[in-house]
N, C-alpha and C positions, 0 to 999 in steps of 0.2 A: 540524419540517421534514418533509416529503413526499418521500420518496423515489421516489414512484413517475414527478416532474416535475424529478427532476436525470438527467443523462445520463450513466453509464458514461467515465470518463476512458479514450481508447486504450492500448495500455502504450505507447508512446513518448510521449505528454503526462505518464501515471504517473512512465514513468522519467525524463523531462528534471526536472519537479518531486524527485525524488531525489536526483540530482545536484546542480542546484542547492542545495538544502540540503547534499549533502554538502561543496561546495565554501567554505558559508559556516562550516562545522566546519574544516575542512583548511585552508582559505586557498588549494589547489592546487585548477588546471583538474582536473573527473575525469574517466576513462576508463573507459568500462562494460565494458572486459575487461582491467584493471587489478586484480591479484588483491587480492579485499579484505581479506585479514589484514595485506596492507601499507601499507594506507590509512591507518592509524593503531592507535595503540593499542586494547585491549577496550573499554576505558571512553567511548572518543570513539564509537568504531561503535555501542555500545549507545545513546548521546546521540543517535546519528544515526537509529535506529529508532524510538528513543521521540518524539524529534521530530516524524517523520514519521507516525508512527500517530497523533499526537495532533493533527498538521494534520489528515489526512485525516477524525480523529471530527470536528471542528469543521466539516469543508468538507460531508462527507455525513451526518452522524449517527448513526454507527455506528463502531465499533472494530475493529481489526483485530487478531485473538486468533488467536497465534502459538502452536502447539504446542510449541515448544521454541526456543532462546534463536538468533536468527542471528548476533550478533554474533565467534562463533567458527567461522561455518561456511565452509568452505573452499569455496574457489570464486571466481567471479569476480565483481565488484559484479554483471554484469548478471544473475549466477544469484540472486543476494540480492535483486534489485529482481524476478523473474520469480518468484519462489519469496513474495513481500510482494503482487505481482499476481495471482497465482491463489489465495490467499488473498481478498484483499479481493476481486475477483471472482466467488467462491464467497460470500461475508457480504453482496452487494452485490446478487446473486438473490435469497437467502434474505429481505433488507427489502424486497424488489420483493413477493416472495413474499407476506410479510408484512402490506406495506401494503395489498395489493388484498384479502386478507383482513378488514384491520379496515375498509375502508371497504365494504364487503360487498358487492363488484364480485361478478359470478358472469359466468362463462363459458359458454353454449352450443353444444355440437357437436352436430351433426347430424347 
């Protein structure tokens, strides 16, 4: 897959796609400023990341490599879904980056 001919998801496409998967975990409507330690238990919120990282490797091809665990960070889903966006937003340059490298595109400035 070619990343340099997919297009960056907005974060409210990112986060309506979050939601939705969250709500097929919970079974309840979600709120993105519904604090998310009370969404559910550890073990369903980490389902719900791991989920989600592994939709979006299969959608763009690349992973999204989390420095540390979100499933206990406090805050509100929408901090958790914006804190999962600027991650994969930063991994999402870097294969743009990437790909114009391996196809040995070169840029001239003048």
């Amino acid at each position: 897959m070619k990343i340099g001919s997919i297009e960056k998801p907005t974060f409210e496409k990112f986060r309506e796609s979050f939601l939705q998967l969250m709500e097929q975990f919970t079974e309840k409507e979600p709120n993105p400023y519904d604090d998310w330690l009370e969404i559910a238990d550890s073990e369903i919120r980490e389902s719900i990341i791991r989920q989600f990282i592994q939709s979006n490797e299969q959608q763009y091809g690349f992973e999204i490599v989390l420095q540390g665990k979100l499933a206990n960070r406090e805050g509100s889903v929408e901090g958790v879904v914006g804190e999962l966006y600027h991650v994969f937003s930063t991994m999402f340059l870097v294969e743009v980056i990437n790909s114009k490298i391996r196809s040995g595109e070169k840029r001239v400035d003048i």
